[in-house]
N, C-alpha and C positions, 0 to 999 in steps of 0.2 A: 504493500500500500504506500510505504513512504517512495519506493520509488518511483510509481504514479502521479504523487505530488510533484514528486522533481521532477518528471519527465511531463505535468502539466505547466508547471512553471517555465521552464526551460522553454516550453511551447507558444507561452504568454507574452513571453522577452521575446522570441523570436516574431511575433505577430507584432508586437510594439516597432520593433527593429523594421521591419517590412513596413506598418503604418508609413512610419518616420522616413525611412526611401521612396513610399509614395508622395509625400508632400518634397519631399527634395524634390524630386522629378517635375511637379508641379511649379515649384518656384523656379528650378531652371527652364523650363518649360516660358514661364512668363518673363523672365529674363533674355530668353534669345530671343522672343516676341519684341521685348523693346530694344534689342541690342542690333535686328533686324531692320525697327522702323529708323531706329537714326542710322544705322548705314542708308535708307532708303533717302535720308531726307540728306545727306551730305551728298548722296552721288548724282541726287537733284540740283543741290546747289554747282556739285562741280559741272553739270551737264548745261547747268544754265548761266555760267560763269565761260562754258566755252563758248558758246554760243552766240554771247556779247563778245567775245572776244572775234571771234569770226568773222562778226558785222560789223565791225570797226574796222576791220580789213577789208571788209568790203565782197567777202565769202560767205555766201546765207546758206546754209547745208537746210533740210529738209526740217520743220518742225514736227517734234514727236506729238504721235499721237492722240488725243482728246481722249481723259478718260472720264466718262462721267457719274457723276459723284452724287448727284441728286437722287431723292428714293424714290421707289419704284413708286409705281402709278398704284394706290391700293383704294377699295372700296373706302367711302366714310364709312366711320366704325356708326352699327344700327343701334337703336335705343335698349333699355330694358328699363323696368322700373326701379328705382333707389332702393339700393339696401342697406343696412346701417351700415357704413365704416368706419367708425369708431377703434382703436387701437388698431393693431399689427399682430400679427401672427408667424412661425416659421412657415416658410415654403413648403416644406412636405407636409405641415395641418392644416396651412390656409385652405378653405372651403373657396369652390367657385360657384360663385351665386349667378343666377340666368335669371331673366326676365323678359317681357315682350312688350309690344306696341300699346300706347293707347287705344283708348276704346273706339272711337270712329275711324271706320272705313281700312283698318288695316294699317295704315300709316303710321308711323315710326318716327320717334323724336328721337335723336343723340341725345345722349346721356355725357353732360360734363363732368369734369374734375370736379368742381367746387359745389359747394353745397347744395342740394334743391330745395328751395323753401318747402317746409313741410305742411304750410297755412297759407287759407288766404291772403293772415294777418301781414305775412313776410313780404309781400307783395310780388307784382311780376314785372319783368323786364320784357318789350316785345323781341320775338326775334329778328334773325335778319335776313334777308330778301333767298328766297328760294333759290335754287339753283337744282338744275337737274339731276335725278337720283343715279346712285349706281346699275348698270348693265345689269341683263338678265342671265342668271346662271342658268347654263345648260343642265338640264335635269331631264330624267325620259318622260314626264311627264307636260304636256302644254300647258305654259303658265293662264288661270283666268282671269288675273288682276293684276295691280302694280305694288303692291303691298312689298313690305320689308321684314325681313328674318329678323330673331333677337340674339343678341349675341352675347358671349359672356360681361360678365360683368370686371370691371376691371381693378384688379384687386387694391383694397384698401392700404394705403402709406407709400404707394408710389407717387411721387414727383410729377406734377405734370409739365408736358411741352408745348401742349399744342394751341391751336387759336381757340381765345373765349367761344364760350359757347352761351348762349341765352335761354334756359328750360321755358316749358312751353307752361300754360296756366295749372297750379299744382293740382290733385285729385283732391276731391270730396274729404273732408277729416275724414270722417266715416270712414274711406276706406283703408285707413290706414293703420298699420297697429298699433296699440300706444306703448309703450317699452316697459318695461318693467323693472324701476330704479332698487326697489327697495330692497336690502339685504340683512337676513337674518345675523342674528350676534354668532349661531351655532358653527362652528368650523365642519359641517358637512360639503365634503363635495359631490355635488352630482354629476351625476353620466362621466364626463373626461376633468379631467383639469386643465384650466385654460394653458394654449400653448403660448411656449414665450414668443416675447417680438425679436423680429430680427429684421435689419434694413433691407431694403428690395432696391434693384438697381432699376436707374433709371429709363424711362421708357417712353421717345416719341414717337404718337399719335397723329396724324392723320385728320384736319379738321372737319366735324362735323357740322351737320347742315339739316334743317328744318325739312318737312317734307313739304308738299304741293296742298294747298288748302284742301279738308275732304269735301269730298261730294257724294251725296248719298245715291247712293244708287235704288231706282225705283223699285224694282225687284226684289232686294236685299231686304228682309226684315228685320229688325232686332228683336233679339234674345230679349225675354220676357222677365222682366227684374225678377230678383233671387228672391225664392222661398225661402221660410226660414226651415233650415234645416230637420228633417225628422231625429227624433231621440228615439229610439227603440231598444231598449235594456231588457232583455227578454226576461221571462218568468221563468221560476225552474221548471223542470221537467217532472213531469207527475208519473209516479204507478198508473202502468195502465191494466185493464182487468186480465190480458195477457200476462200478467206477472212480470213484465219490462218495463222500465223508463225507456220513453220513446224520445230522442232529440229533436230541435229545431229543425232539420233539416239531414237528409241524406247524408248516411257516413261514405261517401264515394269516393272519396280520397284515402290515402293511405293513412290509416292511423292506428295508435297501439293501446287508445286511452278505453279503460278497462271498461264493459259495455255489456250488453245480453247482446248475442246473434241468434238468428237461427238459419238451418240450413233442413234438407231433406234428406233422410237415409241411406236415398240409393245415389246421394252426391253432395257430400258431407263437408267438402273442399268448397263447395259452394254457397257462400254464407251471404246471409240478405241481415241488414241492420234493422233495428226494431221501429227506425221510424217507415220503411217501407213495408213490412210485416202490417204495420198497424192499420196506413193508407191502402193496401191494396189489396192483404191475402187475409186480414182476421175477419173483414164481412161475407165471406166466401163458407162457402162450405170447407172449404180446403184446409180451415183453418189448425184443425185437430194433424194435416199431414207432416206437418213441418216443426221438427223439435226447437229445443230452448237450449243454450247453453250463454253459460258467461266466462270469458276470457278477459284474464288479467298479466297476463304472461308477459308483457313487453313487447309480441310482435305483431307486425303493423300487419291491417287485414285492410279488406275493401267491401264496402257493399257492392255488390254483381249482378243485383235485381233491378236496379233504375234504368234500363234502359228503353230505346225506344221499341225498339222488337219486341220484350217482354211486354211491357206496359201497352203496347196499342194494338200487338197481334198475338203473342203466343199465350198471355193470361186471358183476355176475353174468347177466345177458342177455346180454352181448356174449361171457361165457367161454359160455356154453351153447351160443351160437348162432355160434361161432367168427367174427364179425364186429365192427367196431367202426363200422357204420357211424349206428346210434343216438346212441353216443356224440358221435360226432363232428360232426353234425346239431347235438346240444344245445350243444358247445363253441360252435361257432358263431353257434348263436342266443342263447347268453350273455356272449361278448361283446360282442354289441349292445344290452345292454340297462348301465343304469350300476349302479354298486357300490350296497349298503344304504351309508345316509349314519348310519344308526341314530337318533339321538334329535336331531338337527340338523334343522329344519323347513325343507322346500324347498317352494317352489309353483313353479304349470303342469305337473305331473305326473301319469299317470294311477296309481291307487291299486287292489287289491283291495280290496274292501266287498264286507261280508254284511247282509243286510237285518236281520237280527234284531241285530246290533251297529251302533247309529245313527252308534258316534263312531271304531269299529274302523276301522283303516288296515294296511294290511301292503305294502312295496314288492316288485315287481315278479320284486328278485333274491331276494328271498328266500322267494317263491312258487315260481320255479322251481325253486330249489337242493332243498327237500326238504317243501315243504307241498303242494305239485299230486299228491303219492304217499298222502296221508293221507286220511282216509275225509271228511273236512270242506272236500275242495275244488269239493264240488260245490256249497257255500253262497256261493261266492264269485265274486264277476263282477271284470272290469276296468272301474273306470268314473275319467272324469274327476273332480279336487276343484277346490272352490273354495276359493279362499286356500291356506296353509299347512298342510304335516303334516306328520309325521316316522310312520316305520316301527315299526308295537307290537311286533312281535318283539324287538327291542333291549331292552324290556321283561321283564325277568328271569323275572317270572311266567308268561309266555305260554314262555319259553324252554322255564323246566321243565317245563309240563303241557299243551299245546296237542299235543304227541304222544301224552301217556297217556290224555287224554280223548279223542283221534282213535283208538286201538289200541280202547278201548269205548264209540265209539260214540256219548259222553257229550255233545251237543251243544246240549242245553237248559241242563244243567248249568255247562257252558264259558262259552257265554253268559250263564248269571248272572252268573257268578263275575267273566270278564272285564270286565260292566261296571261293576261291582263294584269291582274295579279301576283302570277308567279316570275314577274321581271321587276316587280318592284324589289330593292335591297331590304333585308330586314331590318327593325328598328332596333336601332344604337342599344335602347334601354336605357341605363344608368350610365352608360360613358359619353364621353363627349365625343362630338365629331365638327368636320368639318365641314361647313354647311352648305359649300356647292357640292359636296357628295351625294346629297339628299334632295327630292323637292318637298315641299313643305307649306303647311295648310294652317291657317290662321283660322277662330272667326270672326264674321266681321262685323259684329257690336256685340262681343264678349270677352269672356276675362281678359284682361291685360296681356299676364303672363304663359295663357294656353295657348301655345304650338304644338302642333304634331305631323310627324315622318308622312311619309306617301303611305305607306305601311299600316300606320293605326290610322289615316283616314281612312282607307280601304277596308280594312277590317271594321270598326267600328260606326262607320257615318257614313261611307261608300253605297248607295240606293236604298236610303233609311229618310224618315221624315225628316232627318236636323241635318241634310245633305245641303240645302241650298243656305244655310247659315254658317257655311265657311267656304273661303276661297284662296286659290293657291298667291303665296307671298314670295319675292323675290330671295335668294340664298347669297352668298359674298363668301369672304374668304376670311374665315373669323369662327372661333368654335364654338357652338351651340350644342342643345342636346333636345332630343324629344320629351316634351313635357307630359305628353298624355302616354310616354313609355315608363313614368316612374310608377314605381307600387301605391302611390296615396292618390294615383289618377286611375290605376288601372283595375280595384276592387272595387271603387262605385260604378265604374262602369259597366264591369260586370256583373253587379248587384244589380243595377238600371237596367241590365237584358235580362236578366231572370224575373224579375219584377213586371219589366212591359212598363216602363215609368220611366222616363231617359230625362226628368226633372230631375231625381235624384240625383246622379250625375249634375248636371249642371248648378244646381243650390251649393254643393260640394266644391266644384271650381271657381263657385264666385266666390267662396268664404276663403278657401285654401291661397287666390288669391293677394289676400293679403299679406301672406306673410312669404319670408323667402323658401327658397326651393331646399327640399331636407335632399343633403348632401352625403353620398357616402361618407366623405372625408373630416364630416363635421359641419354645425351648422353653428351662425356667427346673427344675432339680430332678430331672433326669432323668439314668442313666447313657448312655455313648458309647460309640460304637464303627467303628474306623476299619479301613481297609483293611489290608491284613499289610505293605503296601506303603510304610505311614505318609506318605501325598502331605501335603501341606501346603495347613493351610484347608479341608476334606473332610473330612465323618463324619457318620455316621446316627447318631440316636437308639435308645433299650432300648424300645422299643414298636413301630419298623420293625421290630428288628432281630427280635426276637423273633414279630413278627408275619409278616415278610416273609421275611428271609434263612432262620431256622430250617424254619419251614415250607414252604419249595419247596426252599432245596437252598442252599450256597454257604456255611455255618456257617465253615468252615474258612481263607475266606477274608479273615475279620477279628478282630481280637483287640479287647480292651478298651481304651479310650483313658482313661488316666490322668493327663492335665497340666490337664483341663477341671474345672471348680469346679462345686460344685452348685449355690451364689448365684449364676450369671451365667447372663445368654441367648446361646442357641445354635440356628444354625437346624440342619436336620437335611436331608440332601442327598437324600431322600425326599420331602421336604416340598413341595408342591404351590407352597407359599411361594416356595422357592427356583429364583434362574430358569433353572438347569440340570436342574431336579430332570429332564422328562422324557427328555433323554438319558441321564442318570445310569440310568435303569430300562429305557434300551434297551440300554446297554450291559451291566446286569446280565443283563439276560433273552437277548442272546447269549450271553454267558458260558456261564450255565448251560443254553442248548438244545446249547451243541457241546462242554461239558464243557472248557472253556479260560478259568483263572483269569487269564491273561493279558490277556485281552481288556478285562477291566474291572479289572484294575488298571492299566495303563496308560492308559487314560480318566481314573479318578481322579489321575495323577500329572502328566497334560498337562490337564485343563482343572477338574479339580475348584475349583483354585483362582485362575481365568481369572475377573475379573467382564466381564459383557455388555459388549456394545457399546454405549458413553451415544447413539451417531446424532450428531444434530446439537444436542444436548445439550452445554453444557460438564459438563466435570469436572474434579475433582481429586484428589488423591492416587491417581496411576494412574503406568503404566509407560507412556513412549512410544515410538514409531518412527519413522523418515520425517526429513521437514524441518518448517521452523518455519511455511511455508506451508501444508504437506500433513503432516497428524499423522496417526500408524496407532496404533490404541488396540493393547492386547497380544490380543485375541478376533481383529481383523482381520488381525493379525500373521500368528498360530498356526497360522489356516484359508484365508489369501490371501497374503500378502504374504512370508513365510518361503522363504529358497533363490531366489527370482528374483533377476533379473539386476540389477535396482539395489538389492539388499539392501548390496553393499559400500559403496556412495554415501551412506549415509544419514548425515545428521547429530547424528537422535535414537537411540540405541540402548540403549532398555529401560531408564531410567536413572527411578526413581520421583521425583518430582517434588512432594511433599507439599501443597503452598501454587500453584503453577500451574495455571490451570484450562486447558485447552484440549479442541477437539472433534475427535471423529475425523471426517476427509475420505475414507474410503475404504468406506466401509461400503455407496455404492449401486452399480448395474450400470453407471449412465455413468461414474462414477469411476473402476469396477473395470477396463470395457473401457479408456481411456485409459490409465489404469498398466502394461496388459496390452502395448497398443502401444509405449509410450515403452520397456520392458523389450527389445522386439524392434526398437525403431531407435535406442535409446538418446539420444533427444532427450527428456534431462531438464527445457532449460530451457521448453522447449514445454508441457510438464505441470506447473511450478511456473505459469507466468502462467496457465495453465487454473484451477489451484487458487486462483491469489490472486486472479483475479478473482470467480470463486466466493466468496469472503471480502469480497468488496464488496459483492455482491447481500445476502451473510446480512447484514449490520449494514441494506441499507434495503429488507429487508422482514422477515425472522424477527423481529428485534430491535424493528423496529416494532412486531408483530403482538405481542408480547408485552408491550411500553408501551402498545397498545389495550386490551389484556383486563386491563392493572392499573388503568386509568382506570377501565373499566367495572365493577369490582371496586370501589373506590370510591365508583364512584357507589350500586350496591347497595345499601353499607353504610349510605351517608348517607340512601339510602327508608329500608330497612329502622329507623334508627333515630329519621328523623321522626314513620315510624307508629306505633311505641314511644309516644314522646313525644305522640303527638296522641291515642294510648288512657288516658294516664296522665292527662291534664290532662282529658279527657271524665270519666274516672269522677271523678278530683275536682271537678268542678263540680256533677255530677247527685249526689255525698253529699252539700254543702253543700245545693242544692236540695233536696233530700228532708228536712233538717234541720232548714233556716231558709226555703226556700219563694223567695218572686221575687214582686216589684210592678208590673216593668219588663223587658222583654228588652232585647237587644244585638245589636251584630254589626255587619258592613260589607260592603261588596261582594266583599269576597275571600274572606271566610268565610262570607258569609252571615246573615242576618238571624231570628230568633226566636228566640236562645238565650237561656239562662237566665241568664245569668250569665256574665264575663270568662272563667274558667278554662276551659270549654263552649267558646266564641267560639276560642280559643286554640287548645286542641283540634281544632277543625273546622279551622283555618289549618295546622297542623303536618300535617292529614290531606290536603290539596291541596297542600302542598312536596312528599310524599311519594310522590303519585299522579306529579306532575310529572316529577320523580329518578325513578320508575320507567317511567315512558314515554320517558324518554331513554334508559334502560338498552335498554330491551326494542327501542328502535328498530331498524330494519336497517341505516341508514346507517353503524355498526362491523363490523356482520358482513358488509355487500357489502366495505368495505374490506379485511378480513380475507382474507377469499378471493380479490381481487386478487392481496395482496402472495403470500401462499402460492402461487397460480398462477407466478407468477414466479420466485419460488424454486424451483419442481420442474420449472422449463426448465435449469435448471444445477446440481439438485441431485446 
């Protein structure tokens, strides 16, 4: 063990030692940068020192070249609406905040540096005279309006360059959030801890410019002021005289949360959840055929009965014809077939295809479950694919209208449309893009800040009644992101198609509106809101909450969190970001399918504020468990190691350790099995030398393979800025050449022979260091090594 520690140490020094030669490299790096520019500016002056000297004689040799120096021709940057910028943040926590156009007609105000009055009271400045907008981004769709993309926002503590700008008249108070100053005396922190500031270089802009006065278009109706949102907090779930609690709604999704099923005898893999039981088979006769069981086991199941085959054809057949023996044929043959994977691309798979859709794919279950009943299944074969595909159904558009075009018929029509479709690029989601990548759909007397891709108009509003209340808006060269692609856009909207109420949705984006866009990366200027429960380190943002909790149901079960600042970032436990986020939304969406605020508030009060498990990761500033051999992070604790029989044995006990870094040992299945036994024959010392030899292996190979890829890192750096160097010393030889011309070449065998000139020569030598250092990078001989030691480490990890 102690030579572990040495052989960690020694490991430690050496990763310091490598640090330390990567900032060398860095500094000399920015040193020959400037040791570059002033040769560049001395050989200017001697070049323009001959020059005059020439002309005084009365010999004008050729003047060099124009280079020009002006920046490029760039779109004016497009509007979004103010978000607080208030303080600074690091660059890897700064949140990027998006916003969109005002309200009328699509049109688009620049967003300046300097403050935007937040009242009338502040008064307004008018702006200044119009000038034509920027070009139209080629997009594969035809643009129908002149409207303007929103682009990101530009982050708080930068230095501004460019011309004033004039904001156009501020919004309504009303719309806007009021901040929330006040701070409790308590030293809780929630969600993150604000990140620190750090200065941001500086960045010129591109002056922006007013748009063209709107003009309503006759056609164009506006969006119908916002409802006030529905609260729908559901009631718990009652005993039903079936002897099961019946959920809000269909278990159809995978889940593990412990439940009554039932299933039928002669196909027992076949399990229907209790709230479908209750809607559709306990008024039947049928009802005595289909047993009861409850599962608590932790694994995840699915209801398999809500479909549309079942539900519209094979259950009312089977009530007519007092048999269930169709049915039960089809349970059958459906469990042999595997689940839709939805938009996850699998190959070796056979696929439906229709001849008249060249790129159409549809899997298997989802032909069965309720397309083989529709008038368009006879366009459809099973045929094998080559390569990869994923299921078009999972495609929102086909969801909504591949029925209503099969109910008439419409089959040429579908086919256009669908292909139509399948050229549009998927939506971004949660990343940014670049927004002549996309074309992109505003509406046009709605939310502010609601944009969305070709993609989710198609999908969602694409030959829907709220299709003529958005129109396509110009893109630029500036990163944006799909606003109706984030999670607190895209559960009301799905809510609103289940419903047949597409209000819902829109009450939801006028409120969510308000506030800025919840950011993976943290959100900066937003209100909070935490559970009733007040867990600690846990709480959603005013744009989930408003989007998510108001419109499905659960209002009641959080209040306003008043200790969080408006200057500081916050991740938001929604947030795709955060690495709990997707249980957090499983344990809400039990909550509210069984009507039990208990369920997820006690979630949020045990793990809300649990970080991951680092693996084989050091860490610091964490809580430990275990011994000084074998460390249990507080995630490995909570979910394995809690109540067993060497819990009283331990050495470490939950004790935060700010400045110690250590890894967890228990996080894999050989670990776990091991612990499992030493717990049942209580031969601890057996499992600490398992452990600490484990701790020998990590230091000669993890530790290695980590001292490989920093060398190779290194070396990168050092191509990467030979090639620099051997392009800067070519162009300055071929100016000189172009200037003053060449009587004689140069060169040598390393560089090569018929340059024009030293600097040329030099050049062409810095370009073969460079080629070299990259061929040692790129070589195999570190990455066969690599894979060795990793081999070895996962015989004991």
């Amino acid at each position: 063990m102690r030579k572990a520690k040495e052989d960690l140490a020694n490991m430690r020094i050496e990763q310091e030692k490598q640090a330390q030669e990567l900032e060398k490299l860095r500094a000399e790096e920015a040193r020959n940068y400037q040791l570059a520019e002033d040769e560049v500016v001395r050989e200017q002056q001697r070049l323009f020192d001959e020059i005059q000297r020439q002309r005084q004689e009365g010999e004008r040799p050729p003047l060099p070249p124009r280079i020009n120096t002006d920046a490029e021709d760039v779109a004016p940057p497009l509007p979004r609406r103010p978000v607080s910028t208030a303080g600074s943040v690091s660059s890897a926590q700064r949140p990027v905040a998006y916003a969109a156009p005002p309200v009328q007609n699509s049109y688009l105000s620049p967003q300046s540096q300097t403050q935007v009055p937040s009242s009338p009271s502040m008064g307004y400045i008018p702006p200044p005279p119009p000038v034509p907008p920027p070009a139209q981004a080629t997009t594969p769709i035809q643009p129908q309006s002149g409207g303007y993309l929103s682009p990101a926002v530009v982050p708080p503590g930068q230095p501004s360059q460019q011309t004033p700008y004039y904001p156009p008249p501020p919004p309504s108070p009303q719309a806007q959030p009021s901040p929330r100053v006040q701070e409790q005396a308590s030293q809780r922190n929630s969600y993150h801890a604000p990140a620190p500031a750090s200065p941001q270089p500086q960045q010129a802009n591109i002056p922006s410019y007013p748009p063209p006065p709107p003009v309503q278009s006759p056609q164009q109706q506006p969006i119908a002021a916002p409802k006030p949102p529905r609260v729908r907090t559901p009631e718990p779930a009652q005993l039903h005289a079936c002897g099961a609690k019946a959920g809000l709604e269909c278990s159809g999704s995978l889940t593990s949360f412990p439940q009554h099923w039932f299933y039928h005898a002669a196909v027992p893999e076949f399990v229907i959840c209790a709230c479908c039981y209750v809607d559709l088979i306990y008024d039947t006769k049928f009802r005595d055929s289909f047993r009861k069981v409850f599962y608590d086991d932790g694994h995840k199941r699915r209801c398999r009965f809500n479909t549309r085959r079942i539900k519209d054809t094979l259950l009312p057949e089977a009530v007519e014809s007092g048999s269930l023996d169709k049915l039960i044929e089809f349970m059958r043959k459906r469990m042999s077939i595997k689940d839709c994977r939805e938009q996850n691309t699998t190959e070796g798979e056979s696929w439906y295809k229709a001849a008249d859709i060249p790129n159409g794919t549809i899997c298997e279950a989802c032909f069965e479950d309720g397309l083989i009943t529709s008038s368009f299944a006879k366009y459809y074969q099973l045929l094998p694919n080559e390569g990869g595909a994923y299921c078009d159904l999972s495609v929102w558009f086909l969801k909504r209208k591949f029925m209503d075009y099969a109910k008439e018929n419409k089959w040429a029509q579908f086919c256009q449309e669908f292909n139509q479709r399948a050229q549009i690029p998927e939506c971004p989601k949660i990343d940014t893009i670049n927004a002549n990548e996309r074309a992109w759909y505003k509406p046009g007397n709605g939310p502010s800040d609601l944009q969305a891709c070709a993609a989710c108009y198609h999908d969602y509003f694409y030959a829907s009644e709220d299709q003529d209340k958005w129109q396509q808006v110009t893109g630029g060269n500036f990163q944006t992101r799909c606003i109706l692609g984030q999670l607190n856009h895209i559960i009301p909207m799905h809510q609103a198609l289940d419903d047949e109420d597409r209000s819902l949705f829109w009450n939801a984006a006028w409120e969510m509106d308000k506030y800025p866009v919840c950011n993976r990366d943290g959100t900066k200027g937003s209100s909070w809101y935490t559970p009733i429960n007040d867990p600690p380190g846990w709480g959603i943002c005013a744009a989930c909450y408003e989007g998510i909790i108001k419109p499905i149901g659960g209002a009641r079960w959080f209040m306003k969190d008043n200790s969080t600042k408006p200057d500081e970032l916050y991740l938001c436990g929604f947030s795709l970001g955060h690495p709990r986020a997707v249980q957090a939304l499983e344990a809400y969406v039990s909550a509210r399918n069984w009507g039990d605020r208990k369920l997820f508030l006690d979630w949020t009060a045990q793990w809300g504020h649990v970080q991951q498990c680092p693996r084989k990761n050091f860490s610091k500033n964490r809580r430990w468990w275990g011994w000084g051999v074998l460390e249990i992070c507080e995630d490995c604790y909570a979910s394995f190691a809690k109540g067993t029989a060497l819990e009283p044995r331990f050495a470490l006990t939950g004790v935060r350790e700010p400045e110690k870094e250590r890894m967890c040992d228990i996080y894999s299945p050989r670990m776990r099995s091991l612990y499992t036994e030493a717990c049942r024959t209580g031969d601890l010392e057996g499992l600490l030398a398992v452990a600490e030899q484990r701790h020998v292996v990590y230091t000669q190979t993890i530790m290695q393979c980590e001292q490989i890829l920093n060398q190779q890192k290194i070396a990168a750096m050092q191509a990467q800025m030979l090639g620099t160097q051997g392009t800067f010393y070519k162009s300055m030889g071929w100016a000189q050449d172009a200037t003053m011309g060449h009587s004689y070449t140069v060169g040598n065998s390393y560089a090569g022979y018929g340059h024009a000139n030293e600097w040329v020569m030099q050049g062409y030598s810095y370009d073969r260091q460079s080629r070299e250092a990259a061929a040692e990078v790129m070589g195999g001989g570190p990455l066969m090594r690599i894979q060795m030691l990793e081999a070895r480490w996962r015989e004991v990890e």
